[in-house]
N, C-alpha and C positions, 0 to 999 in steps of 0.2 A: 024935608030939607036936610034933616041929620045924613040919609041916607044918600041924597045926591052929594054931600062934600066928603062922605065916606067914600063914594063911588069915586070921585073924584084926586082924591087923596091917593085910592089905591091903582088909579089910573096914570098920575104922574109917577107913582115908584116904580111901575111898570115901564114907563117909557124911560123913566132915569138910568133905571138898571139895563136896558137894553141900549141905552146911546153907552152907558160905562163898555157895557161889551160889546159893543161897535168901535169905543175908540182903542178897546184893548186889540180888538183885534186888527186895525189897522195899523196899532205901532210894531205888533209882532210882523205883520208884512212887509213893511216898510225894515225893519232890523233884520228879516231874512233875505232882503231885496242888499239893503247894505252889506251883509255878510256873504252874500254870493259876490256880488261884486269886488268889494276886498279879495276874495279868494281868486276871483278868475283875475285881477290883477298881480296878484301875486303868482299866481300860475303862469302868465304873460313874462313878469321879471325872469322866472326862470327859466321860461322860452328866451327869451333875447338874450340870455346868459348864453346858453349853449348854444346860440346862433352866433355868437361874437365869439367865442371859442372857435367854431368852427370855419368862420370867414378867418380868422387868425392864424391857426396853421394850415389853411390851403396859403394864405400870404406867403407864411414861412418856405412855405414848398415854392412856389411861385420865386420868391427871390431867392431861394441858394441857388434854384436852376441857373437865373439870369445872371448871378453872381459868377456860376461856373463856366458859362458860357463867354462874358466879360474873361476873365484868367484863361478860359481856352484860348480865345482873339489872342490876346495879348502875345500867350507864349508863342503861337503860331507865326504873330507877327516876327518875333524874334528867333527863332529856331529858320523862318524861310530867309532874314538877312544874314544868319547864322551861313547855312546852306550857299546863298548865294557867292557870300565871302570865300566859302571852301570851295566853290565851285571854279575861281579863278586862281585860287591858288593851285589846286592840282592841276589845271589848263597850262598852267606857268610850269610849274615842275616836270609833267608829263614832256612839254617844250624840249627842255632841259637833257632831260632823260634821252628823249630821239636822240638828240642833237650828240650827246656825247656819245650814245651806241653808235652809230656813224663815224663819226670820229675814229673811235679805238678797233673800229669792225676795219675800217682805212688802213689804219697804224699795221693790224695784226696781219693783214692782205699785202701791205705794204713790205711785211717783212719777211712773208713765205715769199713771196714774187724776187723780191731781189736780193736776198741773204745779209740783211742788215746784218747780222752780227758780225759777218766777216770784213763786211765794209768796215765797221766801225775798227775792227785790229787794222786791217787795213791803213787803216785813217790814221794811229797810230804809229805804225810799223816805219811809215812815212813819213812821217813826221823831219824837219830838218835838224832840230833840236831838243835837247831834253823840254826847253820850257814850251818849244810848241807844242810839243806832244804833253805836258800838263796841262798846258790851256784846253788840247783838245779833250781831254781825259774827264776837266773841269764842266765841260759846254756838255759832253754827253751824262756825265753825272746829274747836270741841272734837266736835261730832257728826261730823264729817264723818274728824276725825282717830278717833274711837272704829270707826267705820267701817272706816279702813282695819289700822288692829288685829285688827279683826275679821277679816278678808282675810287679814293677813299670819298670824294663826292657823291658819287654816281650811287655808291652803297647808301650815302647819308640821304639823299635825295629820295630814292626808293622806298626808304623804310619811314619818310616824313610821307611819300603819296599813299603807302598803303594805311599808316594812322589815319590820315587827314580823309579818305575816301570810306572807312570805317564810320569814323564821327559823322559824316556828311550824310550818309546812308542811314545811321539812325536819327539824325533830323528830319529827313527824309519821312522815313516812317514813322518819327511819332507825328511830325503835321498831316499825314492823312489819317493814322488812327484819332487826331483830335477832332478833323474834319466828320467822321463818320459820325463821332459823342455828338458834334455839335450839329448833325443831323436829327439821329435820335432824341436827342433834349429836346429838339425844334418840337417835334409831334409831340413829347411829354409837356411840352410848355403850353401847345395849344391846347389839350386837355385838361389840366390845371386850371387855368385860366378859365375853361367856361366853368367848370367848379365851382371855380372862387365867385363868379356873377352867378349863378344858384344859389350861393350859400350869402350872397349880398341882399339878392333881391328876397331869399327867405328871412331875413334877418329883418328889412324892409317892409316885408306884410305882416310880420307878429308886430314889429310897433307900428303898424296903420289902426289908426283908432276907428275910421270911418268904414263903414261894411262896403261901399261900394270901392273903396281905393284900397284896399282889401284882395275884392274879388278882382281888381283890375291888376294887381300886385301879383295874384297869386297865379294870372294868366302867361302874365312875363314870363313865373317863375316855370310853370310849364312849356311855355316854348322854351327858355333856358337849358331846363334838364334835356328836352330834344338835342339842342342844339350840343351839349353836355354829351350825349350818350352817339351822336353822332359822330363828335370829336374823340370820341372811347373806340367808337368801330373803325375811323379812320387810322386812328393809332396801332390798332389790333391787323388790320388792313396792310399797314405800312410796315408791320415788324415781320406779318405772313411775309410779305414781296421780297425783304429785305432776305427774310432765312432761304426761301426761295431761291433768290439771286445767288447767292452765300455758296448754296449745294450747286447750284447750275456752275456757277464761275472753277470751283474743284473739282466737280465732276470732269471738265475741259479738260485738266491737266492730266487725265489719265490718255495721254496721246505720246506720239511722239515725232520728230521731222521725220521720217519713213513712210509713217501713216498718213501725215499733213502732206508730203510731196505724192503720194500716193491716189489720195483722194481730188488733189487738184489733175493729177492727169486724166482720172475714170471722167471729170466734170470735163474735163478741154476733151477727150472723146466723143465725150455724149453729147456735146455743144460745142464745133469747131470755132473756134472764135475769128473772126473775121478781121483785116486788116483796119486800123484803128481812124485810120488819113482815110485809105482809099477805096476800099470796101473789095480788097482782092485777098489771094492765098494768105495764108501764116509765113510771115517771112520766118525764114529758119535760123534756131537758136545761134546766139554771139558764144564762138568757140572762147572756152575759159583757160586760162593762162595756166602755163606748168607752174603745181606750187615750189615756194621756195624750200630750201631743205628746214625740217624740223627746229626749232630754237627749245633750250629747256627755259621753262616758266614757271612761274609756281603754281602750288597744288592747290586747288579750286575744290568744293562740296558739289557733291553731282544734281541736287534739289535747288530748288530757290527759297529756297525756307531764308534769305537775307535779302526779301525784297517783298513788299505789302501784296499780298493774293489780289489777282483780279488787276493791276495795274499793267502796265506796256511792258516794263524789267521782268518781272515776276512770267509773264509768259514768255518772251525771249528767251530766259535762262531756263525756264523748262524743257524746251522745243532743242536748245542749244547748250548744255550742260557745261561746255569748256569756257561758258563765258566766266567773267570774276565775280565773284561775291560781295565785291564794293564798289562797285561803277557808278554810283550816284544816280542821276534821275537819265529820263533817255537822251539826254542831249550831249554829257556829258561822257558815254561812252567809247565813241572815237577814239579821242584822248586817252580815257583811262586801257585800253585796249594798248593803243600804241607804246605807252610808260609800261606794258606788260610784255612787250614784245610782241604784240602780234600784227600782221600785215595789215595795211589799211586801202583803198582805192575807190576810183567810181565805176568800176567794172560789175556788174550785178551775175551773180556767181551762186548755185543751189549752194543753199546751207551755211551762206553769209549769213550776215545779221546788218538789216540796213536801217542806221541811223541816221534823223534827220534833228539838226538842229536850228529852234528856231529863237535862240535867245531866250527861250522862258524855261518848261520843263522838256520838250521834246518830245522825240518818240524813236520805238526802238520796235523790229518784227524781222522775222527771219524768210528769208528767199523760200517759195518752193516752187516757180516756173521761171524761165527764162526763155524771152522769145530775142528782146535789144534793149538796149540802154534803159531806149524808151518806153518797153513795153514788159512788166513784170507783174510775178502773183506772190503775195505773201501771207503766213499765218501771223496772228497778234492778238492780243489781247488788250481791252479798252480802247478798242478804236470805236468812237462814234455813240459813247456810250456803252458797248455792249463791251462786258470784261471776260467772255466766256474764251479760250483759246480757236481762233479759228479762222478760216480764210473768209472774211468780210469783205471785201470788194473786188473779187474777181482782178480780172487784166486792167492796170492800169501805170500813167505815167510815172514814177517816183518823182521827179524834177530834182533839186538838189540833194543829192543823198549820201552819204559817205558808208561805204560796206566795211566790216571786219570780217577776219578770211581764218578760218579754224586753222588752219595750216603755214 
């Protein structure tokens, strides 16, 4: 009996001591179960830290772009009413300008042809009376004084069209170099932006708690970065085309109207072009007028370095060197042409420069075939998209066009 409640005795310390180390050992599991836990959320806090960081300056980036592009708009909008305002005012002066050259070109014709000075002793000489002869003395004093009125306008007017066509020309140019920025920011923005949804929807699977919204998070987050690195190559893609373009459009300008009227005649050889109505011979070229004698005008830079590369001006005044250096956009050159003194007509002439205005920015390209009126070949640059210098559409009608004549 002793020995079975010994047996017994030594049977429950046996299983006491092994439930004590059963329960020791399930509290150290459970406290290493806690302690992982704690950690990997604490590991977690400082994942979503530097995921909120990082959605936070791709933002940053994200809105100066948009900020910049907002202040681009704006000034553009202001710089083109800018532009449009200078654009009637030297239409208005250049007016002016004609108008008095004529006049005084009149006056000075007027007075080789019939020896005003002598008339005027004359007039004089003749006179019945002393006081007629003051009065008359008086009237040609005031003519001769409205005269130099005239002159001292004609200067004043001049040197207001050539400020005013300066300023206009760099409104001009800075709203398409804002235009280009607010091209390239376009692609840098759509870049950014898939970014910023990578770095949202990462941000989005470190706090998903649930494994499977998780792996459905972290699916997004992979099409994302696709979609991220696709918008990387198309940006990459778009600055290639862009540098591309860039070398094509100046490579163009190593040309000249010799070469350009040159090259359209070897193409009208090699391809006789056929009447355009009636499908018969080339009718033969419209004989061009004797130019008028030389006028002096001011001195012009023989480059177009004052006019945006790759635009309609900028290859005209390559092709045609004597044009001005502030002629504003193509529509405006007629005008500024004529306030320079130079010949204007619809007569289509090699080595005109035929502008067409259509009320907005225009266009501007230089003659290099002449068959009639209605039937002409010119080089240009930015027509139809393509800003390389070159004869882009063969034989065709001009319809309303006004030429400036280097002579």
């Amino acid at each position: 009996m002793k020995k079975k409640i010994l047996a017994s005795l030594l049977l429950s310390t046996v299983l006491v001591s092994q439930g004590a180390i059963l329960s020791t050992v399930k509290a150290d599991n459970t406290d290493d179960k806690i302690a992982a836990q704690d950690s990997k959320i604490s590991s977690l806090t400082a994942q979503q830290a530097e995921a909120q960081k990082q959605v936070d300056q791709i933002q940053e980036q994200v809105s100066a772009i948009q900020t910049e592009q907002e202040k681009l708009q704006v000034e553009n909008d202001t710089l083109q009413a800018e532009s449009k305002q200078l654009e009637g005012e030297i239409t208005e002066l250049s007016k002016n300008i004609v108008a008095r050259n004529a006049s005084l070109e009149n006056q000075a014709r007027s007075a080789q042809t019939n020896g005003t000075a002598t008339s005027y002793i004359n007039t004089i000489i003749n006179s019945n009376s002393i006081t007629e002869a003051i009065s008359r003395v008086a009237a040609m004093s005031e003519i001769v004084s409205a005269n130099n009125k005239m002159l001292e306008q004609q200067k004043e007017d001049k040197k207001a069209i050539a400020e005013k066509q300066v300023a206009n020309n760099e409104a001009i140019n800075t709203v398409i170099a804002n235009q280009q920025t607010l091209a390239d920011d376009a692609q840098v923005l759509t870049t950014k932006q898939a970014e910023l949804k990578v770095a949202e929807l990462n941000l989005a699977a470190e706090k998903a708690t649930a494994e499977s919204e998780k792996a459905s998070l972290l699916e997004k987050k992979a099409a994302a970065e696709a979609e991220a690195k696709a918008a990387a190559e198309a940006e990459a893609a778009y600055k290639a085309q862009q540098a591309s373009q860039r070398q094509s459009v100046v490579a163009s300008a190593n040309t000249t109207l010799v070469e350009q009227v040159k090259a359209t005649a070897t193409a009208s050889t090699a391809t006789p072009a056929a009447n355009s109505e009636e499908g018969t011979s080339t009718p033969a070229p419209t004989p061009v007028a004797t130019p008028a004698p030389v006028k002096q005008r001011p001195t012009y830079n023989t480059n177009a370095s004052s006019y945006p590369v790759g635009e309609c001006t900028w290859g005209a005044k390559t092709l045609a060197p004597w044009a001005g250096d502030y002629w504003g956009n193509g529509g405006q050159w007629a005008a500024s042409a004529a306030a320079a003194g130079f010949r204007t007509g619809s007569t289509p002439q090699v080595g005109a420069i035929a502008c067409w205005n259509d009320g907005g920015y225009g266009h501007v390209a230089v003659v290099t075939a002449v068959e009639s009126s209605s039937r002409i070949q010119v080089s240009e640059s930015n027509y139809g998209g393509n800003r390389t210098i070159g004869n882009h559409r063969g034989w065709f009608n001009p319809g309303g066009v006004t030429y400036i004549y280097p002579n």
